[in-house]
Short mmCIF file of the C-alpha atoms (twelve columns), coordinates in Angstrom:
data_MODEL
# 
_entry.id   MODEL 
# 
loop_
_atom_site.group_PDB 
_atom_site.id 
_atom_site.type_symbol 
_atom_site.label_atom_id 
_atom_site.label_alt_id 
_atom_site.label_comp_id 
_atom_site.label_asym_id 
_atom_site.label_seq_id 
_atom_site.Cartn_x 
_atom_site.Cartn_y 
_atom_site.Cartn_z 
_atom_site.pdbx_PDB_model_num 
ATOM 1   C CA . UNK A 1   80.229  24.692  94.990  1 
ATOM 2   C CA . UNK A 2   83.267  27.104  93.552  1 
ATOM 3   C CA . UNK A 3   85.035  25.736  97.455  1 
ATOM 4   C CA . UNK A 4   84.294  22.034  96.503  1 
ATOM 5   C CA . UNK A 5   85.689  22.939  92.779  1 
ATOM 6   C CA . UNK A 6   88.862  24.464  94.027  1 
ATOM 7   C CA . UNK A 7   89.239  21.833  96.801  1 
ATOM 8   C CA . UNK A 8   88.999  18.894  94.497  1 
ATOM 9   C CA . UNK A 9   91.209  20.151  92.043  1 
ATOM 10  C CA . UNK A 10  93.412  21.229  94.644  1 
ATOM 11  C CA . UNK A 11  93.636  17.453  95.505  1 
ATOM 12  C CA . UNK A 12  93.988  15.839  92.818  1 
ATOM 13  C CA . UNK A 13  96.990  18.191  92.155  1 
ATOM 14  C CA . UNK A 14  98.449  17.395  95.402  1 
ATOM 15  C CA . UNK A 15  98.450  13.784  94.539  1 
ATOM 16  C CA . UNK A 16  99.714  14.195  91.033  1 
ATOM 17  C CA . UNK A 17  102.741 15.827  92.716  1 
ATOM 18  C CA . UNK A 18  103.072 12.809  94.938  1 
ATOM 19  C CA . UNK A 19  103.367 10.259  92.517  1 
ATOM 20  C CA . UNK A 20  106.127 12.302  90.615  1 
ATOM 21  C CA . UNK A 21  108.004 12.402  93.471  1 
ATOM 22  C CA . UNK A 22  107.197 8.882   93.932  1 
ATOM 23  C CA . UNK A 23  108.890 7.879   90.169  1 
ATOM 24  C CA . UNK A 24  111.759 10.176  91.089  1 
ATOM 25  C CA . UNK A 25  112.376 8.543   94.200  1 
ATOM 26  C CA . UNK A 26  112.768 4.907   92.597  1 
ATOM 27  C CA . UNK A 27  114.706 6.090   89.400  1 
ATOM 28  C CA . UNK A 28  117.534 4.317   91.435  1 
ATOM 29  C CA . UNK A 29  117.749 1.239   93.698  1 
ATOM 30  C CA . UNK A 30  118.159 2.761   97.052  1 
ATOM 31  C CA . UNK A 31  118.653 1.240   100.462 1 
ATOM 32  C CA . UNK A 32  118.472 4.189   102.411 1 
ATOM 33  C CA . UNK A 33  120.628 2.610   105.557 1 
ATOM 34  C CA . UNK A 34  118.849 -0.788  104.978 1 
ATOM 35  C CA . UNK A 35  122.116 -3.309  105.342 1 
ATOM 36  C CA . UNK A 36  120.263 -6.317  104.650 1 
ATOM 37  C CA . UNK A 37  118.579 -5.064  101.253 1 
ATOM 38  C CA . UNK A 38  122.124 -4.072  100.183 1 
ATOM 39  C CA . UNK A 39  123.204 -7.721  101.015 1 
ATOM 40  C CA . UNK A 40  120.366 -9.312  99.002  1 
ATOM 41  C CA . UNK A 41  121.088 -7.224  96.175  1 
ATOM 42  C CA . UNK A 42  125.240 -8.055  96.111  1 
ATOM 43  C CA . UNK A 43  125.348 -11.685 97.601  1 
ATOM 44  C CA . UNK A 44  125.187 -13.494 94.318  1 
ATOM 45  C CA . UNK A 45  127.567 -10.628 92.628  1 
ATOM 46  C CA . UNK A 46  130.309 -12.993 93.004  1 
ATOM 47  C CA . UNK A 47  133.003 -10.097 93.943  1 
ATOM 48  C CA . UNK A 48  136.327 -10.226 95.829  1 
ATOM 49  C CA . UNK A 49  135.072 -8.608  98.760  1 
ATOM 50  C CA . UNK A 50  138.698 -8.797  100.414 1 
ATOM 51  C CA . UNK A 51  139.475 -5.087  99.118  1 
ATOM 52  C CA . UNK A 52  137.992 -1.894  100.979 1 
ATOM 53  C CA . UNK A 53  136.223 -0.052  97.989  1 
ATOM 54  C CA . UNK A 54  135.165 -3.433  96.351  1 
ATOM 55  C CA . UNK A 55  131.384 -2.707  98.598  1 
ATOM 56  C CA . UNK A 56  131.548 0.650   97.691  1 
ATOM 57  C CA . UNK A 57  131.589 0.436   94.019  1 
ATOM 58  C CA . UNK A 58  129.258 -2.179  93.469  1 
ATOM 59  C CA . UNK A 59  126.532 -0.303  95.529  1 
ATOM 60  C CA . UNK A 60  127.322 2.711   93.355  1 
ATOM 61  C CA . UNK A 61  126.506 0.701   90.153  1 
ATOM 62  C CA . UNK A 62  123.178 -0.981  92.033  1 
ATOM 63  C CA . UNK A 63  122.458 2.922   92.503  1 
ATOM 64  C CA . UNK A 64  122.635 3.937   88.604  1 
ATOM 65  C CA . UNK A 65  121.150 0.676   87.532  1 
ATOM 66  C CA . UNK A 66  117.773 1.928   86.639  1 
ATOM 67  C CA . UNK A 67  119.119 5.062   84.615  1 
ATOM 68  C CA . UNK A 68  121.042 2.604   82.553  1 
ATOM 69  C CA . UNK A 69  119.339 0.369   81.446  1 
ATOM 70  C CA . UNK A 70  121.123 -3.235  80.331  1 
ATOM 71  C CA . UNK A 71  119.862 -3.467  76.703  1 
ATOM 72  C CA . UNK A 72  121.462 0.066   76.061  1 
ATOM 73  C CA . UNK A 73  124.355 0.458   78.305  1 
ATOM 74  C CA . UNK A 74  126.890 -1.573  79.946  1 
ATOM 75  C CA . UNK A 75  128.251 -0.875  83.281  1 
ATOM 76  C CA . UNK A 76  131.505 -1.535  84.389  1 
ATOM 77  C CA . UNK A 77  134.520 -1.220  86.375  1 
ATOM 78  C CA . UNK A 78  137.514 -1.800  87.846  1 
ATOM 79  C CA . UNK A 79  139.556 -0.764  84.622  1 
ATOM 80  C CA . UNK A 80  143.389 0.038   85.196  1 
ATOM 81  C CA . UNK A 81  145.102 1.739   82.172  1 
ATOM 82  C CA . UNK A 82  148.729 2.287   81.408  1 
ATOM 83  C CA . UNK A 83  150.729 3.215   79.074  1 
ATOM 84  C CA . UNK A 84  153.394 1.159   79.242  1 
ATOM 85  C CA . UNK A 85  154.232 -1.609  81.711  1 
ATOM 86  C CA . UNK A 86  153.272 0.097   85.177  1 
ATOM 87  C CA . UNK A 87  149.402 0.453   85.697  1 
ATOM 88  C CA . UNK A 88  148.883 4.297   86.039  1 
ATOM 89  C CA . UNK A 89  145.375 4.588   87.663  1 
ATOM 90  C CA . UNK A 90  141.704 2.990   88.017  1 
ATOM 91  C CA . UNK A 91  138.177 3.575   86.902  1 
ATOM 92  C CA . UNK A 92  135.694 2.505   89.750  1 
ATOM 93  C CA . UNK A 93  133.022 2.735   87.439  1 
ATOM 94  C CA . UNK A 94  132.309 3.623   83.989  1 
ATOM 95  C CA . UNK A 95  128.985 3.623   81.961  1 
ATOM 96  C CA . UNK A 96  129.244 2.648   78.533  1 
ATOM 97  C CA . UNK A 97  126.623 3.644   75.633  1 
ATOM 98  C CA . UNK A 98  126.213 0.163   73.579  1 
ATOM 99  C CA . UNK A 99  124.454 1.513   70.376  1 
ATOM 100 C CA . UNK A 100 127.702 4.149   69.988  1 
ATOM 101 C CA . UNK A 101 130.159 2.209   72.407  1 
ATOM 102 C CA . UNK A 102 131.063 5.630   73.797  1 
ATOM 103 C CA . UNK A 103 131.742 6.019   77.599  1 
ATOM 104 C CA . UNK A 104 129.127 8.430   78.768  1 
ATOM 105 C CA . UNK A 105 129.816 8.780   82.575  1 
ATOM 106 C CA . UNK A 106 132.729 7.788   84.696  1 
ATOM 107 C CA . UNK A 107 132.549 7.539   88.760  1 
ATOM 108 C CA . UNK A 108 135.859 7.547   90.974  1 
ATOM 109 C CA . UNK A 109 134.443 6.087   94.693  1 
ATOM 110 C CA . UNK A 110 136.195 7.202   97.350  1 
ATOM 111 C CA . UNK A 111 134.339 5.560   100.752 1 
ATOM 112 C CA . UNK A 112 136.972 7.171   102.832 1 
ATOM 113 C CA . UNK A 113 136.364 8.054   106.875 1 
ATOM 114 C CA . UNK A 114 137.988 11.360  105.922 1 
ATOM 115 C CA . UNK A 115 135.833 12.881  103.353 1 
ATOM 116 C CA . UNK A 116 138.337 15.360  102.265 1 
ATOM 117 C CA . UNK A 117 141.431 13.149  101.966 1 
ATOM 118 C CA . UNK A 118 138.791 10.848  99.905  1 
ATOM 119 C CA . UNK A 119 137.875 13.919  97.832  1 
ATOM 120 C CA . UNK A 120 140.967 15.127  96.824  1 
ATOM 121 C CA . UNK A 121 142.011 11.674  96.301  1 
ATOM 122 C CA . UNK A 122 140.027 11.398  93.952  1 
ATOM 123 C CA . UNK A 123 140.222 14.776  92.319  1 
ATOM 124 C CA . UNK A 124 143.672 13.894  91.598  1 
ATOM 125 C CA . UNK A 125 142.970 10.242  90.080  1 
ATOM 126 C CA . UNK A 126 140.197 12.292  87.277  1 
ATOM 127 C CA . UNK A 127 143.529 14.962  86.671  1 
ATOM 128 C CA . UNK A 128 145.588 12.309  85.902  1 
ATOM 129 C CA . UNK A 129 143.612 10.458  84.126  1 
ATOM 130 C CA . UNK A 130 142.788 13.065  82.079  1 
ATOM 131 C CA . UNK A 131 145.958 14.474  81.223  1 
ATOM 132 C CA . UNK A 132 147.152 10.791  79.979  1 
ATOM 133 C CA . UNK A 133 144.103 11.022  77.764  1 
ATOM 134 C CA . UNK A 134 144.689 14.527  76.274  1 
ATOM 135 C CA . UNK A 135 148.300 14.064  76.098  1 
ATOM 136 C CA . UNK A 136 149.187 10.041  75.150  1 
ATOM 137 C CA . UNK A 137 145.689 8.662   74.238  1 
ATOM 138 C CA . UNK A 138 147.181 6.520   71.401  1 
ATOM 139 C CA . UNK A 139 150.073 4.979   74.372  1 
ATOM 140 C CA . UNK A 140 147.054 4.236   76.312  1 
ATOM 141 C CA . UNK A 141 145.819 0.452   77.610  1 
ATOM 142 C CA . UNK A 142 143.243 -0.494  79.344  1 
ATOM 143 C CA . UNK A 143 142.757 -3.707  81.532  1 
ATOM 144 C CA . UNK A 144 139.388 -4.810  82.506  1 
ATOM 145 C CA . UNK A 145 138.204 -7.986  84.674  1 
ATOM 146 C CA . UNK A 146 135.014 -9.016  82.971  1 
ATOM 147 C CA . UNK A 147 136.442 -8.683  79.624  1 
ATOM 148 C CA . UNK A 148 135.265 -5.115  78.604  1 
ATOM 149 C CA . UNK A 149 137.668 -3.993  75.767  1 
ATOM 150 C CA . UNK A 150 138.454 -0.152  75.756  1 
ATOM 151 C CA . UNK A 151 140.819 1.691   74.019  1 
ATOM 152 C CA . UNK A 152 141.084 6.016   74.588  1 
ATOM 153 C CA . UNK A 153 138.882 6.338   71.324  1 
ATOM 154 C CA . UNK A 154 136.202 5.324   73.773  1 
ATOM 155 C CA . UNK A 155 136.585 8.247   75.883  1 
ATOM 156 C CA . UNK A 156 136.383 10.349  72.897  1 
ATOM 157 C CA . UNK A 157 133.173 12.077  73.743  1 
ATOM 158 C CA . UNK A 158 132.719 14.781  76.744  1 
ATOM 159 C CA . UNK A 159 131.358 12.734  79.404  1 
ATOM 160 C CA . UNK A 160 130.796 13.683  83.677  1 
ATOM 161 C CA . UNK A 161 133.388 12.266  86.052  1 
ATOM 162 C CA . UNK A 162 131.191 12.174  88.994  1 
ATOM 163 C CA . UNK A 163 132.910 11.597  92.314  1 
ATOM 164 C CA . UNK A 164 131.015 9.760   95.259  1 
ATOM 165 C CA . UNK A 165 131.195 8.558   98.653  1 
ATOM 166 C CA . UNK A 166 129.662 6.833   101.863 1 
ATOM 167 C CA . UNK A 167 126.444 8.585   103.354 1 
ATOM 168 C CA . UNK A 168 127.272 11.861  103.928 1 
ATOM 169 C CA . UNK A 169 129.645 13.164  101.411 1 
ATOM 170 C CA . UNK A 170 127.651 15.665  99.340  1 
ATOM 171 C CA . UNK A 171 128.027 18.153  102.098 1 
ATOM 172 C CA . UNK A 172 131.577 17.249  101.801 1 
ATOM 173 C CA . UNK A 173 132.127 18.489  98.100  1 
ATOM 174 C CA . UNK A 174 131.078 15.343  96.924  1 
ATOM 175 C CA . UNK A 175 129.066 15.040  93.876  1 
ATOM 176 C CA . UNK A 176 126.725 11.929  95.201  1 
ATOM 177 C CA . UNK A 177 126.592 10.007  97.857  1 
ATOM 178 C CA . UNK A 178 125.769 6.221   98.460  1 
ATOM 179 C CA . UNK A 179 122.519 5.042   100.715 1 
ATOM 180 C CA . UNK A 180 125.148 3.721   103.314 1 
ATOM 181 C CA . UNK A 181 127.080 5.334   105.886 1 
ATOM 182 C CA . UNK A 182 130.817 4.019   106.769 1 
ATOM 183 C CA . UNK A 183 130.085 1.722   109.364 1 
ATOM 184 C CA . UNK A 184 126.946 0.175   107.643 1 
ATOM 185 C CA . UNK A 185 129.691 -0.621  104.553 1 
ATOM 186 C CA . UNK A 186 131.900 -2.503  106.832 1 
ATOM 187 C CA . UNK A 187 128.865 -4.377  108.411 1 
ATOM 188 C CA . UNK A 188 127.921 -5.593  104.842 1 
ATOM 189 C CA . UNK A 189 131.143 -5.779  103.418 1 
ATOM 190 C CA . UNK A 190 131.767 -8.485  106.944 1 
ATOM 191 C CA . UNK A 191 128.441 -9.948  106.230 1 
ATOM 192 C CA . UNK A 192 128.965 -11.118 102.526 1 
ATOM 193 C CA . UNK A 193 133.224 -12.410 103.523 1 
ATOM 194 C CA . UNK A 194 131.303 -14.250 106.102 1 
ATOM 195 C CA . UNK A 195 128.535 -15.619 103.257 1 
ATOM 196 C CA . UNK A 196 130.862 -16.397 100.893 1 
ATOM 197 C CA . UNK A 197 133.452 -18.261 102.949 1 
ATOM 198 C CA . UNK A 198 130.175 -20.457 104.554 1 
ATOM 199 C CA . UNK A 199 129.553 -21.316 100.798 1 
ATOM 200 C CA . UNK A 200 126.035 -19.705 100.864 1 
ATOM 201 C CA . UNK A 201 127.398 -16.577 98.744  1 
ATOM 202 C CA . UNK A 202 128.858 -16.389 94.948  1 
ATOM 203 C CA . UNK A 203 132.212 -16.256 94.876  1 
ATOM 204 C CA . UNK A 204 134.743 -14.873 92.461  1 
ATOM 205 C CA . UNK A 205 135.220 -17.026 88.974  1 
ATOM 206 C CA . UNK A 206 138.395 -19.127 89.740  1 
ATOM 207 C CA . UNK A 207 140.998 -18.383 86.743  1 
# 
């Protein structure tokens, strides 16, 4: 009877684990080396694919999605800043709190073939980026392509800078790592140039 008890519970506490681990798992949209999920999920994006890291960053937002949710943060990317008339650096991507309209994480995407050339790449993108902020926040412009207005009083909060890469990269030094490996990137990143240029994919807004 006691062995039955202990069994049971046992059991049930087995399966209360595996359900946690099952909410954990799909806290973010992941495509675990699954190309053509990734292209169902970016084909109506309507992105410039042309550029290497364009892929890249959008599955890196598809992959924070679900901690973010869209009626309480915005996420975005592909801001330049400058402080003057050159453009200094990027921000891949950038998660913005909407009730506060603080910036509350920023990613730099590096989906290099070498890992630590990507890493210290982008290492020295967050330093600079950084120091402009600390030193000539009120010089300070920002540029965005959906419309996303920023200015350094944004960035006024502590926030991670969270660097990530291709399948892989953790074990690299990187922070996180995408679903994809390299080669799978280029395969999609092919794939949806071919879509869009067949007219079966979004394309980019025409100015």
């Amino acid at each position: 009877m006691t062995s039955g008890y202990r069994s049971g519970k046992a059991f049930h506490m087995i399966l209360r684990f595996t359900l946690f681990l099952t909410l954990v798992f799909v806290t973010h949209q992941s495509f675990a080396g699954d190309i053509q999920a990734a292209f169902q999920s970016l084909q109506n994006v309507g992105e410039n694919w042309e550029p290497d890291g364009a892929v890249c960053e959008q599955l890196a937002r598809l992959k924070i999605r679900a901690a973010y949710p869209e009626n309480q943060y915005t996420i975005t990317g592909d801001i330049e800043y400058d402080t003057g008339a050159l453009t200094i650096g990027e921000l891949d991507v950038i998660v913005i709190e909407k009730s506060s309209n603080r910036v509350i994480l920023v990613q730099e995407v590096k989906c290099w073939k070498n890992f630590a050339g990507g890493l210290e790449k982008a290492q020295s993108q967050k330093l600079r980026f950084l120091w402009h902020l600390g030193k000539t926040p009120q010089a300070m412009r920002f540029t965005s392509y959906d419309g996303t207005k920023l200015t350094a009083a944004n960035f006024a909060s502590s926030f991670p800078f969270v660097f990530v890469s291709q399948a892989g990269g953790v074990a690299k030094g990187f922070d996180e790592e995408l679903d994809l490996n390299l080669s799978e990137i280029k395969q999609l990143r092919m794939q949806l140039l071919k879509c869009q240029d067949q007219g079966h994919c979004k394309k980019p807004d025409q100015e």
